[in-house]
N, C-alpha and C positions, 0 to 999 in steps of 0.2 A: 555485486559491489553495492555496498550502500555507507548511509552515516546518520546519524541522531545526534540529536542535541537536547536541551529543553529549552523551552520559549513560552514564558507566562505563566510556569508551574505544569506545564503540557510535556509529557512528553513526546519527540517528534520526529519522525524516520523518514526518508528517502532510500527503494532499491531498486537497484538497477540489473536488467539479464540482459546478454544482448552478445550476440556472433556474427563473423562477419559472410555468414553462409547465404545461398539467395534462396532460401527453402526453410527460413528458422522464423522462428516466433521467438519475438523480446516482448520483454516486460518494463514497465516502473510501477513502484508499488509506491504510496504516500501513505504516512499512517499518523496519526494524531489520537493521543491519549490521557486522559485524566484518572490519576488515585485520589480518590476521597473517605480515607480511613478505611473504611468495609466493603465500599462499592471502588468501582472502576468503570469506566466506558468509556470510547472512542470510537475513531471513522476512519475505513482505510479505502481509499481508491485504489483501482489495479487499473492498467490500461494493458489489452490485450494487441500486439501488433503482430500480425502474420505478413508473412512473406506475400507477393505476388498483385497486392492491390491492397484496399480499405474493406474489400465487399465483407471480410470475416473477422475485421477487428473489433474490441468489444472495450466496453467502458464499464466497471459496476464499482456501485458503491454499499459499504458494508457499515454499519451500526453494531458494534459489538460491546455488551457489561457483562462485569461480573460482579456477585453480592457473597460477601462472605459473615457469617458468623459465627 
């Protein structure tokens, strides 16, 4: 499940994965993105949540552009 919006000419997303099992791995993704005529780039978080404790949840963050012409 997720939802976007734009805020400040950004566009900007929330999703969500998530079961009510006691052995599943959820997710939320945030993403944040700028179009500047040819180019484009944003940052997306992911948080990684496993079942059974913290010991193997994970956190990363990504930088991602594209250049067109």
């Amino acid at each position: 499940m997720g939802v976007g919006t734009s805020v400040a000419g950004m566009d900007v997303g929330v999703q969500f994965a998530d079961r009510d099992y006691t052995t599943d791995t959820d997710y939320m993704r945030v993403s944040v993105n700028k179009g500047m005529g040819a180019a484009s780039f944003g940052v997306d978080y992911l948080e990684t949540d496993e079942a059974g404790g913290s010991a193997n949840d994970t956190d990363k963050w990504k930088f991602n552009y594209v250049v067109g012409f």
